[in-house]
TORVOSE-126653 format. One line per field, with one value per residue (C-alpha): residue in three letters; z, x, y; chain. Coordinates in steps of 0.2 Angstrom, whole numbers, plus 2048, in hexadecimal, padded with zeros to 3 digits. Each point is the difference from the previous one (the first is absolute). Example, Ala and Ser with C-alpha at 12.3 -4.5 7.8 and 13.67 -1.06 7.14 Angstrom:
<nodes>
r	[ALA,SER];
pz	[827,7FD];
px	[83E,806];
py	[7EA,811];
c	[A,A];
</nodes>
This chain:
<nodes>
r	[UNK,UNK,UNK,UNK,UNK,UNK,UNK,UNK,UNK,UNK,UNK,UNK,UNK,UNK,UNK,UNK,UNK,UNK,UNK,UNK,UNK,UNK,UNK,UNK,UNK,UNK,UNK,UNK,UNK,UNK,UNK,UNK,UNK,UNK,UNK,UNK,UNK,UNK,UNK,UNK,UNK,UNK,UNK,UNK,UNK,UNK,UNK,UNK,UNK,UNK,UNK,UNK,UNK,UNK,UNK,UNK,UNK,UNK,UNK,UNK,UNK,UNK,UNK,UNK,UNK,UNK,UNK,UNK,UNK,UNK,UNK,UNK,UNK,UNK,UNK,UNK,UNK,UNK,UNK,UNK,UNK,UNK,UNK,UNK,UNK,UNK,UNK,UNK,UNK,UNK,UNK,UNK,UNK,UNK,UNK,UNK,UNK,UNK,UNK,UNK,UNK,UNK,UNK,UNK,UNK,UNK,UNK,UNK,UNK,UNK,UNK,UNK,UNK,UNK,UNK,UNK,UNK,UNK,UNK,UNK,UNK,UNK,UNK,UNK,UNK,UNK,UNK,UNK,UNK,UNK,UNK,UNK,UNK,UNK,UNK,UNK,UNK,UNK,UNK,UNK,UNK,UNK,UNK,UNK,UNK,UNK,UNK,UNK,UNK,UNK,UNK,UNK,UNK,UNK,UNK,UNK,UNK,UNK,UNK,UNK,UNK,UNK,UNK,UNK,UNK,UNK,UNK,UNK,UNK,UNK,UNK,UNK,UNK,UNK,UNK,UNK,UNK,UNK,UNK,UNK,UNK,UNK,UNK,UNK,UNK,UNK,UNK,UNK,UNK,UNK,UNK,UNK,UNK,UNK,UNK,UNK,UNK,UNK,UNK,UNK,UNK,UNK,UNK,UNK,UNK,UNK,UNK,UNK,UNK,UNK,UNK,UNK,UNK,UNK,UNK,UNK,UNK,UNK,UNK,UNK,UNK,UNK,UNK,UNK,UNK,UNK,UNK,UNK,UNK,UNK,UNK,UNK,UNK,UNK,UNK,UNK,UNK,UNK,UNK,UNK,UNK,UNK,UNK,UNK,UNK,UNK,UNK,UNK,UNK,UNK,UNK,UNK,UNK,UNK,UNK,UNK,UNK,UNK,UNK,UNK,UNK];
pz	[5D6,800,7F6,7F3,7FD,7FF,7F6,7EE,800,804,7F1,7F6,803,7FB,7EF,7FC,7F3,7F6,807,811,7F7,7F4,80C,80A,7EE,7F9,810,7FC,7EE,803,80D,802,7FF,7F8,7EF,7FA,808,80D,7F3,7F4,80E,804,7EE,7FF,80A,7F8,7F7,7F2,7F3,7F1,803,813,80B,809,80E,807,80F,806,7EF,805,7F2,7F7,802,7FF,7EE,7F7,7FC,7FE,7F9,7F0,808,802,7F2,7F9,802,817,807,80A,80D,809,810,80E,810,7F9,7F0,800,7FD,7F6,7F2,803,7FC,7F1,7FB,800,7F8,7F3,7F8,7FC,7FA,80E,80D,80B,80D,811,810,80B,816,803,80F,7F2,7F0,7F5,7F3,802,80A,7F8,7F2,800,7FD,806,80E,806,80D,803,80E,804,80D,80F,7FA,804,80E,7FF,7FB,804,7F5,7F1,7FF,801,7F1,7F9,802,7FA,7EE,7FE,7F4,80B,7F6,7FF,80B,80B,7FE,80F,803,811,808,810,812,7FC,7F2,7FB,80D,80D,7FD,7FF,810,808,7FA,804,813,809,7F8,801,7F1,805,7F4,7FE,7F0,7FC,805,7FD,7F0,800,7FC,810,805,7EF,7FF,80F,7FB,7ED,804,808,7EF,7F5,804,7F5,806,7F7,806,7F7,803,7F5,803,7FF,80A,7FB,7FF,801,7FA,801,811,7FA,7F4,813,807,7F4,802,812,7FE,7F4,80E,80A,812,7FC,7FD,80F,7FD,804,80B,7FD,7F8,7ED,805,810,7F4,7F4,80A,809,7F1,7F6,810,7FE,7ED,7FC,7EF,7FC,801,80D,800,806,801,7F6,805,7F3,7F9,7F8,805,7F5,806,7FB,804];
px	[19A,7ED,7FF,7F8,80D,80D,7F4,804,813,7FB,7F4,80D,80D,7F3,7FB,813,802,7F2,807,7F5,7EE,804,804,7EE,7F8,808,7FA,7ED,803,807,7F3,7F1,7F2,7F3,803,7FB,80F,7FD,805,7F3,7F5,801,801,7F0,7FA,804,7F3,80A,7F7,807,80A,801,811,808,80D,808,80B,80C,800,810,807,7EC,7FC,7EE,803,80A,7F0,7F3,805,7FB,7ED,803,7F6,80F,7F5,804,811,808,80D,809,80B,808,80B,80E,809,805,7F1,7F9,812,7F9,7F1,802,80E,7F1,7F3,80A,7FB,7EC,7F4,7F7,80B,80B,80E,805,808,7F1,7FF,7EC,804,803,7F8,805,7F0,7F0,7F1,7F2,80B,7FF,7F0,809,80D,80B,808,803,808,80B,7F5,805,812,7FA,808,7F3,7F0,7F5,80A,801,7EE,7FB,80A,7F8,7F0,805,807,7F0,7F2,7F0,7F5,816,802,80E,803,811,802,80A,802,7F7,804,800,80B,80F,80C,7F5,800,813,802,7F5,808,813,7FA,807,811,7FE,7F5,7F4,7F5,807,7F4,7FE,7ED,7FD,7F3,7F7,7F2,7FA,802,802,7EC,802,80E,7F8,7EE,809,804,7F3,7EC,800,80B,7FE,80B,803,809,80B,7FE,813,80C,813,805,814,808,811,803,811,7F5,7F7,80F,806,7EF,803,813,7F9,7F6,80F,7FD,7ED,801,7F6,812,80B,80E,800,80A,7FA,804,7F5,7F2,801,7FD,7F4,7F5,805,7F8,7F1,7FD,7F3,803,80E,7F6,7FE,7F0,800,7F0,800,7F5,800,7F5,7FA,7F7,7F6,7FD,7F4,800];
py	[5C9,7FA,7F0,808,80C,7EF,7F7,80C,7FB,7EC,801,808,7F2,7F3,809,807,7F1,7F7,7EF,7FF,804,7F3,7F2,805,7FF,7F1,7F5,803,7FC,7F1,7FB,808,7F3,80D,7FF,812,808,811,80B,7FC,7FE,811,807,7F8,80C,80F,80C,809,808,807,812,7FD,808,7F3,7FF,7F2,805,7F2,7F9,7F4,7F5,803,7EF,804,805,7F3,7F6,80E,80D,7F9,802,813,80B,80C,811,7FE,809,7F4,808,7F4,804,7FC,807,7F5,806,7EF,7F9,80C,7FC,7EE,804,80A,7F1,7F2,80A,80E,80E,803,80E,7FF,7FF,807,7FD,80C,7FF,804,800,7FE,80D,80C,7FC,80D,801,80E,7FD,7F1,7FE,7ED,7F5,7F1,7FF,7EF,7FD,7EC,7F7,811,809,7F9,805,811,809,80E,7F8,80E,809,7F4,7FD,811,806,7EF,809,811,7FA,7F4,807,802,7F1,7F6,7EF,7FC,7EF,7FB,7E9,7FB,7F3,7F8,7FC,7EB,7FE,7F9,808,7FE,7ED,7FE,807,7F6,7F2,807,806,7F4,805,811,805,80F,80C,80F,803,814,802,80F,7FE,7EF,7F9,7FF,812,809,805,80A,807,806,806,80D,805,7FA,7FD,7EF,7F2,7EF,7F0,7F1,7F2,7F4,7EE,7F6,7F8,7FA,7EE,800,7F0,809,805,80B,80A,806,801,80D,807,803,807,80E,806,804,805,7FF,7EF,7F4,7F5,80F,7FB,7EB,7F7,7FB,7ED,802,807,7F3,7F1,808,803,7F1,7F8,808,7FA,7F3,7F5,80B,80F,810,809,80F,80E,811,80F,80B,80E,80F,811,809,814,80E,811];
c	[A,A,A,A,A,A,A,A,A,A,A,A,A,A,A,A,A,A,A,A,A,A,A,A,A,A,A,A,A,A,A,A,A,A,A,A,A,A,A,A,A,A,A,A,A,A,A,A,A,A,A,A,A,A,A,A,A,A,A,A,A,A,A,A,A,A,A,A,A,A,A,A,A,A,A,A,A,A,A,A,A,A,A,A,A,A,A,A,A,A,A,A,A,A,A,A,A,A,A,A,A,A,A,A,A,A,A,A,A,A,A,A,A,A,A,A,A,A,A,A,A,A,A,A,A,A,A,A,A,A,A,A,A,A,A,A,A,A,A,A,A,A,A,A,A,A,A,A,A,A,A,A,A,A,A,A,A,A,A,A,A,A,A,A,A,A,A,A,A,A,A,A,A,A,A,A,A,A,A,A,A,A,A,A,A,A,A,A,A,A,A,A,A,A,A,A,A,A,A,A,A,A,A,A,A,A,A,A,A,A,A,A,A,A,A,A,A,A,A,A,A,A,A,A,A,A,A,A,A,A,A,A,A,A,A,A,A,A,A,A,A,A,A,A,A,A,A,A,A,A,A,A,A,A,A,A,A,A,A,A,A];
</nodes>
């Protein structure tokens, strides 16, 4: 098998339960050094207007929700969805029942709604999960309204995992972080697709005073982790080495593009 073709099944294991998504959360809650919070970051960034269709696919645990929905004007259809039903019970769990919106088990390989029938499609930090991306973004582009934005966030190239292993390689640590959509090379990869493609960045960083809380971090990432295959001990004092007046800094790349037809 290609390793895209394995890589389905791998992502499946890691979103079976809510337990990982919410370890990878709960580290930049309790750390990040920009205040705002990515979320609200990229909220921020929306442009809703009153009776716009919505959809979310990957939706996850709809962290992006908890705090804003309260922003949303009633009249706009909100249809959250992801790949996992898992997610998409977790989902439905934190936010519940309301008018306006609604909750499906949806694969962006296959999204099951009629052509340009959304003025507003997400897709946040799950693209590179895709094994057919090609694929995904063309149906992406078939259910978005012709004037509708496409607004996707990833990750970068010089982030978080890419600094642990770094600082683990002389015990084996190496970065084996799914690349497939990042900043770096997602703008090649969407004006393929659409004829406006907007980047922005999101300025942040994490200072750990906890080095278990990373630890767990690492271990939700299973074989994707830069620590896979060391032992946890090995890891902590190597970090813990690292720290400066009880803290570790370590550098985020995270950001959001913004596509037009």
């Amino acid at each position: 098998m290609t390793e895209k073709m394995n890589q389905r099944p791998a992502v499946e294991r890691q979103y079976e339960t809510a337990g990982n998504l919410s370890t990878r959360i709960s580290i930049h809650a309790k750390y990040s050094t920009n205040p705002q919070g990515f979320n609200n970051w990229v909220f921020s960034h929306y442009a809703f207007f009153p009776g716009a269709k919505i959809l979310e696919l990957g939706c996850g645990t709809g962290e992006i929700w908890k705090s804003n929905l309260s922003q949303m004007d009633g009249s706009v259809r909100l249809t959250l969805t992801d790949f996992s039903e898992r997610m998409v019970l977790a989902a439905k769990e934190a936010l519940g029942d309301r008018d306006f919106l609604t909750y499906n088990v949806v694969d962006i390989e296959n999204i099951p709604y009629e052509a340009n029938s959304f003025d507003r499609v997400i897709a946040n930090m799950m693209l590179y999960h895709v094994p057919n991306l090609d694929r995904g973004l063309s149906e992406v582009r078939r259910v978005l309204a012709e004037d509708g934005v496409f607004y996707c966030a990833t990750y970068g190239e010089n982030g978080i995992t890419e600094y642990v292993a770094d600082l683990l390689k002389e015990c084996g640590g190496s970065c084996s972080a799914n690349q497939n959509f990042t900043l770096q090379n997602g703008a090649g990869i969407l004006n393929r697709y659409f004829s406006d493609v907007q980047r922005l960045d999101y300025e942040d960083s994490l200072a750990v005073t906890d080095i278990e809380d990373l630890l767990d971090y690492m271990d939700s990432l299973g074989d994707m982790s830069p620590a896979a295959g060391i032992e946890r001990d090995i890891i902590r004092k190597t970090l813990n080495r690292e720290m400066e007046d009880g803290v570790l800094k370590i550098p985020k790349e995270y950001g959001i593009f913004i596509c037009r037809k």
